[in-house]
C-alpha positions in Angstrom: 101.1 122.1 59.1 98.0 122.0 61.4 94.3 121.6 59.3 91.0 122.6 60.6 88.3 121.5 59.0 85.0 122.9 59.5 81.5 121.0 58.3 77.8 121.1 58.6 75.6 117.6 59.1 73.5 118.6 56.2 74.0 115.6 54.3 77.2 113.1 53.5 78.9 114.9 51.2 80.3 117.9 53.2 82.3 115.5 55.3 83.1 113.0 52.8 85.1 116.0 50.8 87.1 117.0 54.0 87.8 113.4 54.8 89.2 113.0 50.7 91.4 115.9 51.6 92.3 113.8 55.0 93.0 110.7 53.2 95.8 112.9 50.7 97.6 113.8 53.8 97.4 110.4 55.6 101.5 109.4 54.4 102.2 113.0 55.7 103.7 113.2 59.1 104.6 116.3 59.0 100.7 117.6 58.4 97.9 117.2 61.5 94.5 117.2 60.6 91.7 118.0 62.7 87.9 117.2 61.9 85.1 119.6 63.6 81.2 119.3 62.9 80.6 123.3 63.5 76.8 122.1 65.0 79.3 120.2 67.9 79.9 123.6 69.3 76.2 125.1 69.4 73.1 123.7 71.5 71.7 120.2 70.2 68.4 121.3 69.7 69.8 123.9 67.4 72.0 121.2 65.6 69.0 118.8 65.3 67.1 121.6 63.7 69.4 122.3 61.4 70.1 118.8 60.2 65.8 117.9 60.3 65.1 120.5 59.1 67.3 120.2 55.7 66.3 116.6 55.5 62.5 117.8 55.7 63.1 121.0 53.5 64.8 118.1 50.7 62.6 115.1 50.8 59.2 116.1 52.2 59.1 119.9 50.7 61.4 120.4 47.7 59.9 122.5 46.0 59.3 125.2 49.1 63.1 124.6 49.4 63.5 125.4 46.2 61.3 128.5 46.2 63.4 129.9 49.1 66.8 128.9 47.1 65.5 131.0 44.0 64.8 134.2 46.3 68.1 134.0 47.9 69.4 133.6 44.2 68.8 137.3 43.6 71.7 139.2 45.0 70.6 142.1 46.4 68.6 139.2 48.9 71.5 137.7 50.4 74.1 140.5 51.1 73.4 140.7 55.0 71.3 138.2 55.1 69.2 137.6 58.0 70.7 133.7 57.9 73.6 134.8 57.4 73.3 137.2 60.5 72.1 134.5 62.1 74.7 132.2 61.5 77.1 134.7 62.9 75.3 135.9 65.8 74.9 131.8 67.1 78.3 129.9 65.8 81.2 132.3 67.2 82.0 131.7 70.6 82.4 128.1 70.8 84.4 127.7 67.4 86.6 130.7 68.3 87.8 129.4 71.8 88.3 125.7 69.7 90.5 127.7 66.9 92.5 129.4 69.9 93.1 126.6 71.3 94.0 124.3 68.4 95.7 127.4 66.6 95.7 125.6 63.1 97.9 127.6 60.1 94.6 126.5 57.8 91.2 126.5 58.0 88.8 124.6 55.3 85.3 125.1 55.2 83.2 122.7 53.0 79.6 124.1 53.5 78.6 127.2 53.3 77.5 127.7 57.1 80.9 126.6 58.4 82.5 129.6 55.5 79.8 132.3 57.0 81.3 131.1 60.7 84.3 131.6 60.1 84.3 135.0 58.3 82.5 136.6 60.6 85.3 135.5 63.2 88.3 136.4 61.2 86.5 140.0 60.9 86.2 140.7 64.8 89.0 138.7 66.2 92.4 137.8 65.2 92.7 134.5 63.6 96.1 134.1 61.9 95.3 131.0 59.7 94.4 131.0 56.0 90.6 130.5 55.3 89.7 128.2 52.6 86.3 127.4 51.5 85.2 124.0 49.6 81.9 124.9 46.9 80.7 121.4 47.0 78.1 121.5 44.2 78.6 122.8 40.2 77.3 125.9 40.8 77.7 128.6 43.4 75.3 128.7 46.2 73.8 132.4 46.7 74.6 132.3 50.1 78.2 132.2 49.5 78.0 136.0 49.4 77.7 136.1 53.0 81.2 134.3 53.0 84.6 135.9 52.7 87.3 133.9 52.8 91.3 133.8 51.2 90.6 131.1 48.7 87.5 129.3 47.0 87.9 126.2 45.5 85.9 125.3 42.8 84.3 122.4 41.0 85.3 124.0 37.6 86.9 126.9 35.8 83.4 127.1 33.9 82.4 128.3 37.3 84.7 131.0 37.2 82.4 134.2 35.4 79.7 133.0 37.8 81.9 133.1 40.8 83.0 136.9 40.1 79.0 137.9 39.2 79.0 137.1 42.2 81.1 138.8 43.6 84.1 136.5 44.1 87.4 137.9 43.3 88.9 136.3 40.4 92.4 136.1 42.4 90.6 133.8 45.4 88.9 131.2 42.8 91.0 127.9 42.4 89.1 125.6 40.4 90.6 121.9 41.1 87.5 120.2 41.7 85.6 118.8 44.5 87.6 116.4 46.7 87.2 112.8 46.2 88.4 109.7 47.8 91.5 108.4 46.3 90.0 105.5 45.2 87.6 107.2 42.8 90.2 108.4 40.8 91.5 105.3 39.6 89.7 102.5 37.8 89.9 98.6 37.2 88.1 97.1 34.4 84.7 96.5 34.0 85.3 92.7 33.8 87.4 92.4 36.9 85.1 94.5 38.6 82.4 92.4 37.8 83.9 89.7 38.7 85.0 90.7 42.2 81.5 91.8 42.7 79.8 88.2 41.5 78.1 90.0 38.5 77.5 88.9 35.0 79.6 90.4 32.7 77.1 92.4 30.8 75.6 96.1 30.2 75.3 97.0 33.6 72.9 99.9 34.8 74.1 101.4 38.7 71.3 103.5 40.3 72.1 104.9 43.5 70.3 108.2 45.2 72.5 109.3 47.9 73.4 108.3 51.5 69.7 108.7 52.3 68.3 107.2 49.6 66.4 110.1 48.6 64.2 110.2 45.4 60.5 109.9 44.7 59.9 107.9 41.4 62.4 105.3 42.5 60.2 102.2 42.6 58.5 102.9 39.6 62.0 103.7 37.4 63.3 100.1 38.7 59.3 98.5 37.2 59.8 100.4 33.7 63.6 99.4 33.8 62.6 95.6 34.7 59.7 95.7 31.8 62.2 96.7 28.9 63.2 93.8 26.5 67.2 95.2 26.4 69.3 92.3 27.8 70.7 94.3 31.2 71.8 94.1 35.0 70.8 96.9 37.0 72.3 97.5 40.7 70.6 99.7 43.1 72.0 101.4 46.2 69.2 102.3 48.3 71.9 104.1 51.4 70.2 104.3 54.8 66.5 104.1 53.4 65.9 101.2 54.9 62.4 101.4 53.7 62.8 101.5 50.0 65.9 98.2 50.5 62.8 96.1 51.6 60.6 97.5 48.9 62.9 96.5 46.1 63.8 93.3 47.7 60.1 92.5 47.7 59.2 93.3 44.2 58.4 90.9 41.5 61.7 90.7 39.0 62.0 90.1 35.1 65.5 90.5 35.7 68.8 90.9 37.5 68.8 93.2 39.6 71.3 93.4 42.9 70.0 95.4 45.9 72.3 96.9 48.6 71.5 99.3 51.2 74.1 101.4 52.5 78.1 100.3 50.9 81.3 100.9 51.1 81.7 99.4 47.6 80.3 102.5 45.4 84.0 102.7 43.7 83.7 99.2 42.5 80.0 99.5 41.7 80.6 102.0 39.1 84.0 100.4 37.3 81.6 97.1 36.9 78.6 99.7 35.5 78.0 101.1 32.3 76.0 104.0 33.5 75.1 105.9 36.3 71.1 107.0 37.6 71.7 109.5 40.3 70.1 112.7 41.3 72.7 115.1 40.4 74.6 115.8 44.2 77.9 117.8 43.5 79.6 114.8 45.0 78.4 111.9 43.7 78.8 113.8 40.2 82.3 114.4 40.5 82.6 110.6 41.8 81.0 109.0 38.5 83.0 111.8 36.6 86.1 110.4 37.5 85.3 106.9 36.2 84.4 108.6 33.1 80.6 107.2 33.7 77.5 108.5 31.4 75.5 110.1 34.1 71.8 110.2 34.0 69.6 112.6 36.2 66.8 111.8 38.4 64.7 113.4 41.1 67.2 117.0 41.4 66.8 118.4 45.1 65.2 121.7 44.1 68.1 124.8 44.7 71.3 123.5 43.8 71.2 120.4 42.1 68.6 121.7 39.9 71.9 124.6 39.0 73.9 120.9 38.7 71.9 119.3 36.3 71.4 122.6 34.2 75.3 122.5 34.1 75.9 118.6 33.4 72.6 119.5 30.3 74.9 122.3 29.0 78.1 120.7 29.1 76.8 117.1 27.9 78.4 115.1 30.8 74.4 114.1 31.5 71.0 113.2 30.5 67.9 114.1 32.5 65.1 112.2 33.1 61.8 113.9 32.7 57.6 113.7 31.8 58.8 113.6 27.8 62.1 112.1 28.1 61.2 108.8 30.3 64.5 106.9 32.2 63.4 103.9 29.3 64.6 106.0 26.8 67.4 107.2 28.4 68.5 103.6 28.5 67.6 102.8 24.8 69.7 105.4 23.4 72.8 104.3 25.8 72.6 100.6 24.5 71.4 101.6 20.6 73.6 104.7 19.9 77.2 104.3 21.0 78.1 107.4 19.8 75.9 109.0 22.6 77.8 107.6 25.2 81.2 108.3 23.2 80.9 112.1 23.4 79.6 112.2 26.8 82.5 109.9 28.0 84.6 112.8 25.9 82.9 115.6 27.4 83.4 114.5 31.0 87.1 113.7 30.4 87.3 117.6 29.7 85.7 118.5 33.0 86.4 115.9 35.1 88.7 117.1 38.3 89.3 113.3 39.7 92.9 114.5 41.9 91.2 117.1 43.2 92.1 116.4 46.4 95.2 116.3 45.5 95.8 119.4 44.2 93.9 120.9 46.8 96.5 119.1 49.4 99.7 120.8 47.4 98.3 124.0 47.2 97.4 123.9 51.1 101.2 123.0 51.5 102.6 125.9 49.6 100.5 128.2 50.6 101.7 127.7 54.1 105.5 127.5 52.4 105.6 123.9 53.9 106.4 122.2 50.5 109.3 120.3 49.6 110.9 120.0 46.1 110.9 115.9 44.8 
C-alpha cells in the first residue's frame, strides 16, 4: 500500500498527526509512506503568506481571525467559497503531476486546504486513490464544506450531528480520534516519571502553549501561580518563543518551577504532572486526553479552539480560565476538591481516542483490501 499525505505549514499539529499515522506503519514493510507539504508545490512567496499570515492572523490579531472564522461559520458563506476557489484555482497543477507520478492507492489530508486540493482534483481529473481527510480540532471547521472526500475522520462520535448539519454524509464520518504518537497513548507512573525527569515527587502543575509558544497572559498566570501558598511544582514549555524562555528564566521565584523551551519530552512531562494549562489546540487536547490529564484552558485562538473549549466545557474534560474564574482558582479546586478532578479524569476516559492512529492505520489497510487476518 502506497500513502500520500498531504499538509499545510499552518502550525505543528497538521504534520505531527500524519507523522502519528507514519510511526503505526513503521514495522510495515509492506506499506510506503510519503510526506508532502502541499505549499512545496506552489510559489514561496505564496507559501510564506500563507504560513505568516496564520501566525499573524493567531497571535497579533485573534480576534479579526476570529471574526472572519464566525462569518465563514454560516453555511450559506462557505459553499463556493471564494478561498475555497482560490485554493483550487492555485494548488492543482503541481500536486496533480506529484500524484501521477507517485500514483499512491491512499491519499490523507490533515488540514483543510490540503482536503479542498485534493477534491477539486479528483473532480476534473482521474485520480484512482481513496481520499481521506483528518479534522484535526473537536469541532468541524466551516470550511470543510468546500471539501469532498471518501472518508472524514473524526475526533469524536459527538461530532457526528455536527458533521451531517453540515453536510457530511453520515456513511463518510469515522470518528477514531485525532492521531497521536504512540507514545502518548501509554503511560508510566507519576513517580517514575518524576524521577527520570529530576522532579520532586509532588502536585505537579505542566503549562505548555504550543510549538510557538503562543498565549498572551502567560507571564502573569506563572506570578499568580508562584504567589499561591498551595505546596506545588509547576513546569512550563515555552516551544520556539524564545522570547518568553528568557522572560521566565529571569523572573523572581517563590517556587519550583522548571523552564524548557522547545522538547521532545512532552510525553513524560505530563505522566510526572497532575494537570495540564494549555490553550485548547485539537492536538495537544487529544495528547493530555490520553494520559487521562485534567485539562485547563487558556488563551483559545479565536475560530476553532474557541468551538474546542466550548466542547471540552460541555463534556467536562476541561476548565477554562477567564476574568471571573482566575487560573488560581482553577488550581485551588484541583488540589482542595478531589472529586473535581475524579469526574473529569472519568469524563475524558469516555472521550478519549488515544489509538487513534491505530485505528486509523487498520482501516487504511482494509479499505485498500491489504489486511491480513492474525
Amino acid at each position: 500500500m502506497k500513502v500520500l499525505f498531504l499538509s499545510v505549514p499552518t502550525g505543528q499539529g497538521h504534520h505531527q498527526t500524519a507523522k502519528a499515522v507514519v510511526e503505526y506503519f513503521k514495522s510495515n514493510e509492506e506499506v510506503e509512506c510519503r510526506f508532502l507539504d502541499v505549499m512545496d508545490n506552489v510559489s514561496p512567496i505564496l507559501a510564506d503568506s500563507l504560513q505568516q499570515g496564520y501566525l499573524l492572523s493567531t497571535k497579533m490579531t485573534p480576534h479579526i481571525y476570529g471574526r472572519f472564522y464566525d462569518l465563514a461559520d454560516q453555511r450559506n458563506y462557505t459553499k463556493n467559497s471564494n478561498v475555497g476557489k482560490l485554493i483550487k484555482s492555485v494548488l492543482h497543477k503541481k500536486l496533480l503531476a506529484y500524484i501521477r507520478q507517485y500514483d499512491p492507492d491512499v491519499i490523507v489530508a490533515t488540514h483543510v486546504i490540503a482536503a479542498i486540493a485534493i477534491t477539486h482534483l479528483c473532480r476534473k481529473y482521474p485520480v484512482r486513490a481513496k481520499t481521506i481527510a483528518i479534522v484535526t480540532d473537536y469541532t468541524i471547521h466551516p470550511f470543510w464544506e468546500d471539501a469532498d472526500v471518501d472518508y472524514y475522520i473524526t475526533a469524536s462520535e459527538l461530532l457526528t450531528f455536527q458533521a451531517i448539519k453540515k453536510g457530511i454524509p453520515e456513511n463518510k464520518i469515522k470518528p477514531f480520534g485525532i492521531p497521536i504518537q504512540p507514545h502518548f497513548s501509554y503511560k508510566i507512573s507519576q513517580k517514575e516519571a518524576r524521577s527520570k525527569l529530576g522532579l520532586e515527587d509532588r502536585f505537579t502543575i505542566l503549562l505548555m502553549m504550543g510549538s510557538m509558544g503562543y498565549g498572551h497572559n502567560i507571564l502573569s498566570t506563572i506570578r499568580n501561580l508562584d504567589r499561591m501558598s498551595e505546596d506545588f511544582q509547576l513546569i512550563t514549555v515555552c516551544g520556539n518563543n524564545k522570547k518568553l524562555k528568557a522572560r521566565i528564566d529571569a523572573m523572581i521565584k517563590r517556587k519550583n518551577i522548571i523552564n524548557y523551551g522547545y522538547t521532545n519530552e512532552v510525553s513524560m512531562l505530563m505522566d510526572a504532572a497532575d494537570c495540564i494549562i494549555t490553550k485548547p489546540g485539537g492536538l495537544s487536547t487529544s495528547e493530555a486526553m490520553a494520559k487521562e490529564l485534567p485539562i485547563i484552558m487558556l488563551d483559545p485562538i479565536p475560530g476553532q479552539e474557541d468551538r474546542n473549549k466550548e466542547f471540552m466545557l460541555n463534556n467536562g474534560i476541561a476548565l477554562c480560565v477567564s476574568p471571573t474564574f482566575p487560573i488560581t482558582e482553577a488550581i485551588y479546586q484541583l488540589l482542595h476538591c478531589d472529586y473535581k478532578a475524579k469526574a473529569m479524569k472519568q469524563n475524558i476516559k469516555n472521550i478519549a481516542k488515544p489509538n487513534a492512529a491505530a485505528s486509523l492505520g487498520e482501516f487504511m489497510l482494509e479499505l485498500t483490501g491489504e489486511s491480513k487476518p492474525l
